[in-house]
N, C-alpha and C positions, 0 to 999 in steps of 0.2 A: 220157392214154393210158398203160396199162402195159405195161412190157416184163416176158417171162417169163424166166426165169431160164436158161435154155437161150443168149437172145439176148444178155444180160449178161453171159453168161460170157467168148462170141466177144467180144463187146465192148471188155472189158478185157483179156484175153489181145492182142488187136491190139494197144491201146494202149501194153500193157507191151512189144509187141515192137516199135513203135516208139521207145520210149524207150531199150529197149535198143542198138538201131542207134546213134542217136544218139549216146549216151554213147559206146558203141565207135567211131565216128569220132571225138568228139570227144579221147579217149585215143590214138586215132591219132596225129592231128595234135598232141598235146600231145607226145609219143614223137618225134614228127619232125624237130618242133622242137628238144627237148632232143641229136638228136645232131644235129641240125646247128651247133647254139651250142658241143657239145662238140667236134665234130670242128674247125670255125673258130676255135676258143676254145685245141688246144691240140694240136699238130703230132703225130705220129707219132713213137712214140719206133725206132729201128734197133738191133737187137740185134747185140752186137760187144766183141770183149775181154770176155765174162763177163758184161754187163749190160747194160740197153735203156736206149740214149743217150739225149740229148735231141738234139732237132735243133741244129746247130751255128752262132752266127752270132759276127759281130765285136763288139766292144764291150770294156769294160773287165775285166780279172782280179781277180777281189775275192780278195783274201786278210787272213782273220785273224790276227792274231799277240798275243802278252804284248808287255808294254814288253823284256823281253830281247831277243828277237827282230825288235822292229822294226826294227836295224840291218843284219839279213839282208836282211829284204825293200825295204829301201832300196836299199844295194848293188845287190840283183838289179835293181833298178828304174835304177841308176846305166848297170849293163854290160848293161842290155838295154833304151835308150830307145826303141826303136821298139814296146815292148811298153806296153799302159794297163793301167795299176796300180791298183787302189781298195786302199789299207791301210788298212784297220781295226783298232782296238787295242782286245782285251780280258783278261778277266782271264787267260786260258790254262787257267780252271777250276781255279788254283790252291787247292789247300788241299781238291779233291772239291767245288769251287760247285755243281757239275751245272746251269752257264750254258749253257754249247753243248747241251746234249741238252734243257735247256727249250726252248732257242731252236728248234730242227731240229723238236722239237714243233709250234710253232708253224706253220715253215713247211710243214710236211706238212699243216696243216689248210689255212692259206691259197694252197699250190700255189706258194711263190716265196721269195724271200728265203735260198736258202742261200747261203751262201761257196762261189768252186769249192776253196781250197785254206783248212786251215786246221790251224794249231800249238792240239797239248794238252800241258800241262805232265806232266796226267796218263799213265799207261800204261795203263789200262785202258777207252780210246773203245771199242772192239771189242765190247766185252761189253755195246755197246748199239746203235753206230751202225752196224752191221751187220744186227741183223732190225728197223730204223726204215728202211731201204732208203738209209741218207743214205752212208755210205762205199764207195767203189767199188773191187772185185778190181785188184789190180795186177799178179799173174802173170801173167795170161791173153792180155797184148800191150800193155801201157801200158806197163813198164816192163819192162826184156831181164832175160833169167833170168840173164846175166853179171853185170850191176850188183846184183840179189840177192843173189848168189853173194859179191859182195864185202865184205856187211857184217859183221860179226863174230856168231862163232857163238853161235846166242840170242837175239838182237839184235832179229829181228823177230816173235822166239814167242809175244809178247803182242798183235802186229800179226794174227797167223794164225787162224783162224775154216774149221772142216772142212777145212781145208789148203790157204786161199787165206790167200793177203798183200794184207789190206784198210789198211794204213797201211806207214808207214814209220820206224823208228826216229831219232827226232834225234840223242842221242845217250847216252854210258852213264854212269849214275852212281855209279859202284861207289865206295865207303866206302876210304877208306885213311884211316891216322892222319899230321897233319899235327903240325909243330914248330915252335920256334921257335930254331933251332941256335945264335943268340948265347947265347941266356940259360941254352938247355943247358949250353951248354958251362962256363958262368961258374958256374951253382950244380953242375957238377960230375955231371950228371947224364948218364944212358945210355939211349937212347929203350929202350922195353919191347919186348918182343918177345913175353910170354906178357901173358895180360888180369891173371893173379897179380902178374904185376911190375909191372903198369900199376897196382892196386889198390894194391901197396906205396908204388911212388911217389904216387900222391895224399896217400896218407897224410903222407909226406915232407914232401912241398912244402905241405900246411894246419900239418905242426910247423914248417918252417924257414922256411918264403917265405909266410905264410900273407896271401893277398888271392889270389896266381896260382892258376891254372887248369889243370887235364887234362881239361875237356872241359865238354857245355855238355846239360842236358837240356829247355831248354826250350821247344823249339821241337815241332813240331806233329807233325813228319817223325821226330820224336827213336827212333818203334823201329823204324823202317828204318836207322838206325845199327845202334844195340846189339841189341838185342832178335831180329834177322835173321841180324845177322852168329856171334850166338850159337845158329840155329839153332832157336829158338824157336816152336813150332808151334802157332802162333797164329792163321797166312793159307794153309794151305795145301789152296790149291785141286785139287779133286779129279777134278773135270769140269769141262761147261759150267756146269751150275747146281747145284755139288756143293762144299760145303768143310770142314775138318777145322776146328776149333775148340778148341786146351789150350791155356790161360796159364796152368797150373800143374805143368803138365813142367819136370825140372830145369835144363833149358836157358834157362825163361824164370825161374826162380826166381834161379839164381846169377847172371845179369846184374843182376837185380832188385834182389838184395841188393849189387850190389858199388855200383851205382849209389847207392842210399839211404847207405851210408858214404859215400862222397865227397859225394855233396848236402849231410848233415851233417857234417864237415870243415868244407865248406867250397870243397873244390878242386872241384867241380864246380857250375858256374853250373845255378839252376832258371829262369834267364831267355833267351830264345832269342837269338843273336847277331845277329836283325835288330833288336833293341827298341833305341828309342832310347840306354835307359840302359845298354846295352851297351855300345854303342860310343862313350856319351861318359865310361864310367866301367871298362870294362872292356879295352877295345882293346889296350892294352898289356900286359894280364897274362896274356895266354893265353900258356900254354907248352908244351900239346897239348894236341892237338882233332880225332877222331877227326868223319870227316865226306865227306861225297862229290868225287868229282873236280872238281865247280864251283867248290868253297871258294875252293881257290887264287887264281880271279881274282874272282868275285863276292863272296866275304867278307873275304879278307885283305887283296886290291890295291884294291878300290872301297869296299868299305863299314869297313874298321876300317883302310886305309890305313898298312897295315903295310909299314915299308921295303925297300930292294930288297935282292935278299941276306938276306933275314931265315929265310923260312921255308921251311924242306925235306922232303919226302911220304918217308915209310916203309908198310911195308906194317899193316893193321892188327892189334893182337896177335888170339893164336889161345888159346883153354885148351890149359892145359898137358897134355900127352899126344892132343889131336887129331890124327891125322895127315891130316887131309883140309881143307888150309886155305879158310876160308867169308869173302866178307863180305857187307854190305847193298846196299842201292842206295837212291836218292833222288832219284826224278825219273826226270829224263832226256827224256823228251816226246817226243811223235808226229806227225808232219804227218799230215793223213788230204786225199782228195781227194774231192770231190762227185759223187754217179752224177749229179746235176743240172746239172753243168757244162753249159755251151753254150760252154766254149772250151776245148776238152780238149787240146789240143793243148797250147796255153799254160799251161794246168794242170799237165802232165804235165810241159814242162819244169822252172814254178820248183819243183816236186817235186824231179825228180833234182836240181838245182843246188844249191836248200838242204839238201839230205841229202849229196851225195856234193861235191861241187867244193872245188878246194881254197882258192879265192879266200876260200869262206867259211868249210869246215866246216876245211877244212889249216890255214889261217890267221889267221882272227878269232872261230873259235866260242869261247866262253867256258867250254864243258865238252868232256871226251875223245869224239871224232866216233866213230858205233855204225860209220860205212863205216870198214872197217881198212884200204886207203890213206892216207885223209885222218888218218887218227888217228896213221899215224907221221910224216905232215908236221906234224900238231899238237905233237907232241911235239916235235921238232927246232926250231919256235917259238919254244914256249915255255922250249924249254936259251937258245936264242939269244935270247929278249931278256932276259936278266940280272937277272931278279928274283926269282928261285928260288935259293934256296942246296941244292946239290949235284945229284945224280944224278935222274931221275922213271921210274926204270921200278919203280917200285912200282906207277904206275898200271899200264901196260901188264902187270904181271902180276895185278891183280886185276882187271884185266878179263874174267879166265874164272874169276875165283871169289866170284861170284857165287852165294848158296845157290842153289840153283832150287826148293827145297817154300816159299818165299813167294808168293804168286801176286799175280796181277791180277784181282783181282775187279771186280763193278760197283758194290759198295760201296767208299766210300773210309775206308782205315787211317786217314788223319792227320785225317781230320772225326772218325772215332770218337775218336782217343787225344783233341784237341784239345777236345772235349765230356766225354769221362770222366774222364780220368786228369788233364790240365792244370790243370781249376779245384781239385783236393784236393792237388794237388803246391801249389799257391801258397799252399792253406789249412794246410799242415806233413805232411797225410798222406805217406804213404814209396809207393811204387812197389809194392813187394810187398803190401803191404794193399789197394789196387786194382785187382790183377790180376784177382780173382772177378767187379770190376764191371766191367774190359777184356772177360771175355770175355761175359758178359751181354749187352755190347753191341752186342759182335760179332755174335753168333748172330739178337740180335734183327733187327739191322741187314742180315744174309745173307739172315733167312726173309723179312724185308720184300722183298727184290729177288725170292723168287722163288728162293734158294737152298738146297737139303737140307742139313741143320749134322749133322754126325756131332762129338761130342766125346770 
């Protein structure tokens, strides 16, 4: 029997429009499905303080910390047992690892695994853990606009993002020059007050004392010393995704070149004062050392275990005729807190505690506390426990001179110097002949992030 083409038409036409149906229920219930596994699979988030919570439940506080800091978050675990602790130790993204921001990668794909609270050594988490959705606003009701109000000014402007406060300052690491008053005093010496008199004495001490030291370039962090404090407009960020780019401004040249004399001297070590052979061959010859507020207790009392009484902070020299005194910074680190928390409460305390309380930041932080309370119980400390020879308000005054055209980018300075500049310093290159390939790297390293380089 044939059918005519008329009836084969309807024929298939039915057929497809049965098939169709189908499919579309079958897409239904496949849709149906999928939210109901999502709806079951993953609570409601409640919008609040600036950002959509997680639902809240009991359980333990994960906080990550560096080996620094894990004495903090002990402590806070000591004065507050009824609180569940998970400490976790990592690197603190020391040195720019970009550990924490792989990591928070990760858990944004698999939906779990963040920390509610956690320490960056770095200052610049903002410049990423802010549009990854992982750091959560703290102006908006987590933390009282009083307790902001009390940290010191600046303090949280690398924390800030369109004019919220997504992290918290640990604390500041402004640059003073540190001494060694015994052996001043004996080779008859007068701490420098200009970087000219500083350059004269190196010179001094490689003709007369020639092994001791005015200072050290080999560490990683080495131009957030010099190279900042001089003003050097190398990192100065311009917007969010905007930065300026000269290392051959006079600013960075004349540090450049004072540096390269002293390396050759002699009086300035090109080894960094955490290397082993530093401190088992160097420890005693430092007779200034130009270097951040932590020195004091993480370099000179723990790791080159320099005597009590020994060494006393002056402010760092300034070129002669600046009248607008500058210095570096180095460090200093952030706690940030998780929009993923499910214990924000608990969150939000050991926040404030390890930022502001004096149990910790007044009294056992190892570098000058960003909350200026705690910072002059820090000080009154550290006069009192007697291991400091003379006065320390050098720190408290270079604690507002700090340049501010260094910025915080999401590139990190001390991955770059530590990759360009460090392997030709060890190879006899000089500082100033590596400047062209600093800033090479820079730029290259800026437009990789996503950065506009104007130079």
């Amino acid at each position: 029997m044939t059918v005519n083409q008329p009836q084969a038409g309807k024929a298939k036409a039915a057929l497809s429009s049965r098939r169709r149906a189908v499919a579309v229920a079958a897409c239904s219930a496949a849709l149906a499905m999928t939210v109901a596994a999502c709806s079951s699979g993953t609570p409601a988030r409640t919008t609040k303080d600036g950002f959509a919570q997680a639902a809240q439940t009991d359980g333990a506080l994960t906080v990550w910390v560096d080996a620094t800091r894990m004495a903090a978050a002990k402590q806070y675990q000591a004065l507050h047992p009824e609180v569940k602790l998970d400490i976790v130790s990592y690197d603190g993204d020391a040195n720019g690892s970009n550990y924490l921001q792989t990591k928070v990668q990760l858990f944004n794909r698999t939906g779990k695994g963040w920390p509610d609270v956690v320490f960056s050594s770095q200052n610049n988490e903002a410049t990423w853990a802010v549009d990854a959705g992982f750091a959560a606003p703290l102006d908006k009701g987590l933390v009282p606009a009083e307790t902001l109000a009390g940290f010191a000014k600046g303090a949280n402007d690398v924390c800030t993002v369109n004019g919220s406060v997504y992290c918290l300052r640990n604390d500041l690491s402004q640059a003073v020059l540190w001494y060694n008053a015994p052996l001043m005093r004996q080779f008859g010496y007068t701490v420098p007050k200009t970087w000219e008199e500083y350059q004269q004495l190196g010179e001094k001490v490689a003709a007369e004392h020639p092994g001791y030291l005015v200072g050290d370039a080999g560490d990683s962090y080495t131009p957030e010393i010099y190279l900042w404090a001089s003003k050097c407009g190398a990192n100065h960020i311009t917007g969010p995704k905007a930065v300026s780019v000269n290392t051959g401004g006079e600013n960075c040249t004349r540090m450049a070149k004072l540096m390269d004399g002293l390396i050759k001297n002699g009086s300035m070590s090109a080894g960094g004062v955490f290397s082993t052979d530093f401190g088992k061959n160097r420890a005693d010859k430092v007779l200034l050392m130009p270097g951040p507020a932590w020195y004091g207790g993480a370099v000179f009392r723990d790791t080159l275990k320099t005597p009590d009484r020994t060494i006393g902070v002056a402010p760092l020299p300034q070129w002669q005729g600046d009248t607008s005194p500058s210095t570096g910074n180095v460090g200093g680190g952030t706690w940030v807190l998780s929009q993923h928390s499910t214990h924000l409460r608990a969150a939000t305390d050991f926040l404030r505690w390890v930022t502001t309380d004096n149990a910790y930041q007044g009294e056992k932080a190892p570098g000058f506390p960003a909350y200026a309370p705690a910072a002059e119980n820090w000080l009154k400390a550290q006069a009192a426990s007697g291991y400091f020879a003379g006065d320390l308000g050098a720190l408290k005054d270079a604690s507002s001179q700090v340049w501010p055209d260094w910025g915080s980018g999401q590139f990190s300075q001390e991955a770059i110097w530590a990759a360009t500049v460090k392997p030709g310093l060890t190879q006899g290159r000089t500082i100033t002949s590596l400047l062209p390939a600093w800033q090479d790297s820079i730029v290259k390293h800026a437009e990789s992030f996503g950065y506009k380089v104007s130079q």
